[in-house]
RODO-2510 file (C-alpha; in nm, 4 decimals, decimal comma):
residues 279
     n   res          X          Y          Z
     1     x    18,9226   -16,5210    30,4330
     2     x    19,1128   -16,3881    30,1441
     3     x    18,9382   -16,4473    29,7807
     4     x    18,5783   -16,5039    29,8656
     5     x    18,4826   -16,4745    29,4796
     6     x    18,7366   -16,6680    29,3599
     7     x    18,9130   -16,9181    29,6675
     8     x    18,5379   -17,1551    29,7174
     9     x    18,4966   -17,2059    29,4077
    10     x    18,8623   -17,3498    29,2837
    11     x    18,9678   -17,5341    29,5723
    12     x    18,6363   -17,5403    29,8130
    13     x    18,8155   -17,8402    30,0479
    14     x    19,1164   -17,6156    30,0805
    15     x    18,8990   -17,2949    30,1405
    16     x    18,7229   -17,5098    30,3993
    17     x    19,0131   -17,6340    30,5869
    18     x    19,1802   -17,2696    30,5640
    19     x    18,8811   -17,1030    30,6903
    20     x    18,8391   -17,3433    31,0159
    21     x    19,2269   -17,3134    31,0439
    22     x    19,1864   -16,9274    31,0957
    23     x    18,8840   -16,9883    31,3522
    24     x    19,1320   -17,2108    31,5379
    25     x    19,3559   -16,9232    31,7140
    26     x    19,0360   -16,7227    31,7435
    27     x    18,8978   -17,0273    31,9503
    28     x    19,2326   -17,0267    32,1186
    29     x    19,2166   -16,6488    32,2612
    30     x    18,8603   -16,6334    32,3255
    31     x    18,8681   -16,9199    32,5843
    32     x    19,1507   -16,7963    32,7542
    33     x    18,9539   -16,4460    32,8236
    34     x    19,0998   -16,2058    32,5137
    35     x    18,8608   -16,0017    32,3556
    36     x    18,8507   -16,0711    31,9580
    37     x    18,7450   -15,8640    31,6964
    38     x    18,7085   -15,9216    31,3188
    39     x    18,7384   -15,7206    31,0087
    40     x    18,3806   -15,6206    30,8415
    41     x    18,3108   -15,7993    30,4674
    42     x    18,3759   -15,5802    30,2185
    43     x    18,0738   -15,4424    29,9565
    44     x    18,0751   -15,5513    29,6446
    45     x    18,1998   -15,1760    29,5372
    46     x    18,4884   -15,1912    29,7563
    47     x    18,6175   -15,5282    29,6621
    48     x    18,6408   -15,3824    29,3026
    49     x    18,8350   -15,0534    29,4016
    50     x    19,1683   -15,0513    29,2939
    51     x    19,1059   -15,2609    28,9661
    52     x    18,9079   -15,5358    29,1769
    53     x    19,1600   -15,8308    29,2152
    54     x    19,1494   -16,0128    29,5266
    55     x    19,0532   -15,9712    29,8423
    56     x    19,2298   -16,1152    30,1801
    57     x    19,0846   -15,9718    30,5283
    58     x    19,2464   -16,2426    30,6666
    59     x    19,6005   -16,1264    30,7672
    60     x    19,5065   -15,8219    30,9703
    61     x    19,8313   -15,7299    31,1124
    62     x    19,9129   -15,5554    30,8378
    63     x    19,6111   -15,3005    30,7370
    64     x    19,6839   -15,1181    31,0899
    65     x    19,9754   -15,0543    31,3347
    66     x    19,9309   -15,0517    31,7095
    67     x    20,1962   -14,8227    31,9354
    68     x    20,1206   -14,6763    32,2311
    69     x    19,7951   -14,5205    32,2525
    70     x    19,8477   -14,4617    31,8458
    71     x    19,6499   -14,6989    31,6270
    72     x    19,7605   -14,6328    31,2817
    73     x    19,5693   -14,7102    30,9369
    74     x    19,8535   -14,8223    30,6972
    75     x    19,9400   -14,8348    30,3510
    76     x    19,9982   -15,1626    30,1577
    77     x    20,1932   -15,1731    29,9428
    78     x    20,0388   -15,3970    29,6855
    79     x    19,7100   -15,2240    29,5488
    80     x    19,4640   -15,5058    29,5788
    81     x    19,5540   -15,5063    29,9400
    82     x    19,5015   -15,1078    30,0117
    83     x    19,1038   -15,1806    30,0370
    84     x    19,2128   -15,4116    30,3693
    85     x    19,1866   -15,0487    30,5322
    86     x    18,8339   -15,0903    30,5034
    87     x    18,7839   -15,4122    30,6570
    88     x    18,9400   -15,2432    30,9832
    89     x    18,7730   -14,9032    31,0401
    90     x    18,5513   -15,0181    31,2918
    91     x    18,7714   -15,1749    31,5238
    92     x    18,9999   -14,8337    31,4515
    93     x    18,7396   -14,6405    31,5380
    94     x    18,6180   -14,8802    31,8376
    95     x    18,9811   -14,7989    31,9960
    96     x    18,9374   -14,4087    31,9194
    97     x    18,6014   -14,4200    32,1350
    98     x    18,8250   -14,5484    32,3661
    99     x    19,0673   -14,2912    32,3894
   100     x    19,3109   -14,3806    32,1281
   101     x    19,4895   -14,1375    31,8894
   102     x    19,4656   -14,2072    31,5174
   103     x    19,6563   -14,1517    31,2129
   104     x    19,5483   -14,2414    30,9026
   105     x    19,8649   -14,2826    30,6539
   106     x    19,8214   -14,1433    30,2880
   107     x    19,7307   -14,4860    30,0824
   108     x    20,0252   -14,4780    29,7543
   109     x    19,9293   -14,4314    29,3695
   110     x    19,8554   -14,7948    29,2216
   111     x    20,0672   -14,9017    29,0290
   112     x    20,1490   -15,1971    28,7910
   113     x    20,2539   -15,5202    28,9985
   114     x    20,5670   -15,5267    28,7761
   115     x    20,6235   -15,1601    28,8989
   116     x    20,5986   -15,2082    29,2308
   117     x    20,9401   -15,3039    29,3399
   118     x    21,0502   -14,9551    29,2443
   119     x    20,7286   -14,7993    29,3195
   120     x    20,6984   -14,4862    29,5228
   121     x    20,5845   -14,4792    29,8933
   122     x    20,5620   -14,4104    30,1582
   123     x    20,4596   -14,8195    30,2237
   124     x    20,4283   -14,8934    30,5918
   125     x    20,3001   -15,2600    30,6802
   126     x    20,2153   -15,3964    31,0373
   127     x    20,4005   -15,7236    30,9214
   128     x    20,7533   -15,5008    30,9315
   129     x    20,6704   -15,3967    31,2348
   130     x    20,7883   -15,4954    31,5767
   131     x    20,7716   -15,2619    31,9058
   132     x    20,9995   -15,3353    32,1796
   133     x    20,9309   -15,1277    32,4302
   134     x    21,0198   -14,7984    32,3257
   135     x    21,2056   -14,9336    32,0313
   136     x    20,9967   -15,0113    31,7499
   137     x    21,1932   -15,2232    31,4454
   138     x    21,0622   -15,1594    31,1163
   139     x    21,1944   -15,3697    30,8327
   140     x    21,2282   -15,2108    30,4474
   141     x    21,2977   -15,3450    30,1561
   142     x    21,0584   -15,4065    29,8075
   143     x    20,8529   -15,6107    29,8697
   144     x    20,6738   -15,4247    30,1463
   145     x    20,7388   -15,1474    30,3933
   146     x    20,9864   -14,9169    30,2455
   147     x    21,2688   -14,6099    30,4076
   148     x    21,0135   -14,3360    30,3721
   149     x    20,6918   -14,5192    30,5662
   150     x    20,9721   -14,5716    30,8661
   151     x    21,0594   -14,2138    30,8286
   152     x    20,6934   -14,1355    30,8043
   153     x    20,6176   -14,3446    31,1229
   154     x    20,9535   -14,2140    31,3313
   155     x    20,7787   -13,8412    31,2500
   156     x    20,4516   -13,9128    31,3432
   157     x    20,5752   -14,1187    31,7566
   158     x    20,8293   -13,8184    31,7948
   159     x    21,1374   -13,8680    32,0557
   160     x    20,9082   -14,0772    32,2765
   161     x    21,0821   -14,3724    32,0602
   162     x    21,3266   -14,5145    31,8750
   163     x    21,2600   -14,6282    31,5428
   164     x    21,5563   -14,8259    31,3804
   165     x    21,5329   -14,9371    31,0118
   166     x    21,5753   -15,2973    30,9552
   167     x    21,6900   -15,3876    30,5493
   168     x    21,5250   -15,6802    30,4569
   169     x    21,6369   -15,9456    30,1569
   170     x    21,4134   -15,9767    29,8623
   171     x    21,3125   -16,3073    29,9731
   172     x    21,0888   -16,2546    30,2218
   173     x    20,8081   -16,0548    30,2552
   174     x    20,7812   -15,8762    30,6144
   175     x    21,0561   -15,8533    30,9002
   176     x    20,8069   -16,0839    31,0989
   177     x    20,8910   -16,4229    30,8248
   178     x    21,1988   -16,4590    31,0439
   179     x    21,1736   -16,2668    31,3457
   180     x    20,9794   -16,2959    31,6759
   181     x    21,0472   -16,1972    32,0356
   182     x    20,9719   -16,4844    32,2744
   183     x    21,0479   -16,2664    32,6014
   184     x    21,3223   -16,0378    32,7000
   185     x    21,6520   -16,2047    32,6022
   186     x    21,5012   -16,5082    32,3646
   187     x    21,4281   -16,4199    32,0114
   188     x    21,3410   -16,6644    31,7239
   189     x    21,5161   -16,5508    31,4290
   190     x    21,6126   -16,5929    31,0222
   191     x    21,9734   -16,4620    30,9919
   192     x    21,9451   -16,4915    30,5788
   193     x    21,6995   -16,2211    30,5776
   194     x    21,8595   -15,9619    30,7301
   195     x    22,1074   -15,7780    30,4992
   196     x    22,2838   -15,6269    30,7358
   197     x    22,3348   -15,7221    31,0672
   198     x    22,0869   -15,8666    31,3373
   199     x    21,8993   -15,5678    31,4600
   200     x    22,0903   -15,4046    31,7165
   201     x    21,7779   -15,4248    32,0102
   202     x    21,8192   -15,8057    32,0051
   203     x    22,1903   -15,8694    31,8589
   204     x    22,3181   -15,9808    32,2122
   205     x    22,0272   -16,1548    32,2792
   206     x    22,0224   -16,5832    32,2657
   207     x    21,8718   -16,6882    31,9450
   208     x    21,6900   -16,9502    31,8263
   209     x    21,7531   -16,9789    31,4484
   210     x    21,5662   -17,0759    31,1870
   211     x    21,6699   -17,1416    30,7693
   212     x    21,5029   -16,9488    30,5335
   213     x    21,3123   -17,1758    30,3627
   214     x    21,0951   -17,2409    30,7042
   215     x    21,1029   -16,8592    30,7318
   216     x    20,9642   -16,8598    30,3757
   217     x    20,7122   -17,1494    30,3580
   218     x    20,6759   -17,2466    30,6691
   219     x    20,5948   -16,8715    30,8839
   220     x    20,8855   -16,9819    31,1313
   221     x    20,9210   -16,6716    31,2307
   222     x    20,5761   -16,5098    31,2621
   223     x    20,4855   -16,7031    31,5816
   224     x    20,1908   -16,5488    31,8321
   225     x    20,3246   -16,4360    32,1398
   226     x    20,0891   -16,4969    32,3696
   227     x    20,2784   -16,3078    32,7357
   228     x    20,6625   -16,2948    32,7848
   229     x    20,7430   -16,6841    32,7693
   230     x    20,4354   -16,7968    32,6096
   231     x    20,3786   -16,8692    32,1971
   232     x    20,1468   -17,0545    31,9551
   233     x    20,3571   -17,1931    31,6983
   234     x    20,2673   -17,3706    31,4057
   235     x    20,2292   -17,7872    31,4894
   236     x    20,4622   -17,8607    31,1782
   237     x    20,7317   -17,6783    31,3116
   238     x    20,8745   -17,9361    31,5967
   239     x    21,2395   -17,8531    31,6075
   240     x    21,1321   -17,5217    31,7129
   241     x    20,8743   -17,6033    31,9370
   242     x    21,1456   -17,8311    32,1053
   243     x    21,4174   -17,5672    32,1222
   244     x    21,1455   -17,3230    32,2676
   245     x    21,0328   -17,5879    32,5569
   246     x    21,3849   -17,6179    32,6205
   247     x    21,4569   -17,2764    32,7224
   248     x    21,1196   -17,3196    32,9600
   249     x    20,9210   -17,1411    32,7017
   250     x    20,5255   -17,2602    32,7049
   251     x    20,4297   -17,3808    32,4024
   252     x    20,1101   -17,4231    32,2145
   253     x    20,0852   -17,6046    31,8825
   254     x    19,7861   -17,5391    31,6277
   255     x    19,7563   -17,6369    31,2589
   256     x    19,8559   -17,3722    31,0155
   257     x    19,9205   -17,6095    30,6824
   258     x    19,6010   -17,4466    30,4429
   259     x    19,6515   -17,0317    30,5713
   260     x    20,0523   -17,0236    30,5196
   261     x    20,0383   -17,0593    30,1557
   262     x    19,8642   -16,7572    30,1579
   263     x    20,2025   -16,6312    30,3103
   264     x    20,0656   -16,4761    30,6450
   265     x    20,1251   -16,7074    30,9743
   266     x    19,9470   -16,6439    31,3628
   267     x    20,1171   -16,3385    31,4117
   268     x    20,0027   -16,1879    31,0624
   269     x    19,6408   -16,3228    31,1340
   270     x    19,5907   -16,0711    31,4372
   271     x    19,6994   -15,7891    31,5683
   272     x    19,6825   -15,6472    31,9452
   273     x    19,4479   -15,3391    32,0585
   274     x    19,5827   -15,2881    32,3708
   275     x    19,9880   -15,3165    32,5074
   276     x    20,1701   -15,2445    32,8078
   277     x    20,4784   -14,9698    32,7530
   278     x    20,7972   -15,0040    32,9123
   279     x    21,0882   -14,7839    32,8840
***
């Protein structure tokens, strides 16, 4: 849980209810037979790298990447959040006992907060990016992820793939606020984040959309997909949930309220070891 010096103390009902919030997906996976693994606590020297701030191993999609047989050790944009790196070694090196090949990406120079909108990269975040297939989405903008960590990551997969950059609005943090991929052919998505176009791999695809202010505050976008078909949503978000079981989606409703204001959802709170590649 993000804040541990800080979070228990201020608001120790709300750190409660977030904490047993987090454990609920966990629950979730492990009785259905998925293997879960958690970040390590941070030592007290590590949580004060980077001018100390906070700490937040909760949202782990973003600290690593996951393509292929490449697992990928990121770099975060914000510099309180480059020591989430740490958190994740083992399970990174877990996967590379396994077989796995791993990159590590160079973390960025800290910088002011102010500074960071114009800050130099490259910034790559698991939270901007989506594999489909061989097509991997990764979304840029200033708040996270930026052009030259989706150049970085399109040199380091090679012609095996096709990585297409996705411009993101200000507003949002990560391409995954307002986009998931229910199955082949469904996609939930936020058109008012995209300033461009909808991403060409999904563009002819039927869409469920959502406004931006669920995108934004609620995660409507950043749903776990559990198989092709099959999500845990958020319980607050019932229009969606209706419009999914309407297109004979399966889905499962948990409560989210005390993590989201964090800004992370279920799909930011994990992140999958192992996937099946198709062409």
């Amino acid at each position: 849980m993000g804040g541990e010096a800080l979070v228990p103390q201020a608001d120790p009902e709300g750190y409660e209810r977030c904490v047993q919030q987090v454990e609920g997906p966990a629950g979730f996976l492990t009785a259905r037979g998925v293997g879960v693994h958690r970040p390590r606590a941070l030592t007290d020297s590590e949580l004060n790298l980077y001018g100390g701030g906070f700490s937040m191993q909760t949202f782990v999609r973003d600290p690593m990447i996951v393509i292929g047989d490449r697992v990928i050790e990121a770099a975060l944009r914000l510099p309180a959040r480059f020591k989430e790196r740490l958190g994740v070694r083992p399970v990174i090196e877990e996967a590379e006992g396994r077989g796995a090949r791993c990159s590590v990406m160079p973390p960025p120079a800290p910088v002011p907060v102010a500074d960071l909108p114009t800050a130099r990269g490259p910034f790559l975040e698991g939270g901007d990016v989506l594999p489909m297939g061989r097509d991997i989405l990764v979304g840029t903008g200033t708040a996270a992820s930026d052009a030259a960590g989706a150049q970085w990551l399109e040199r380091l997969l090679g012609d095996g793939y096709r990585v297409h950059q996705v411009p993101l609005s200000d507003r949002v943090i990560h391409l995954d606020d307002g986009l998931t991929t229910v199955r082949e052919g469904l996609a939930v998505v936020c058109r008012e984040q995209f300033i461009d176009e909808l991403p060409a791999p999904v563009a002819d695809w039927e869409l469920i959309d959502v406004s931006l202010h669920d995108a934004v505050n609620l995660l409507a976008g950043n749903s776990l997909v559990l198989a092709p078909g099959e999500v845990l949503v958020d319980e607050r978000l019932t229009a969606l949930a209706e419009a999914l079981t309407a297109r004979d989606v399966t889905v499962h409703t948990l409560p989210y309220d005390a993590v989201t204001p964090f800004a992370g959802g279920f799909r930011c709170s994990h992140h999958p070891l192992v996937r099946e590649i198709t062409s």
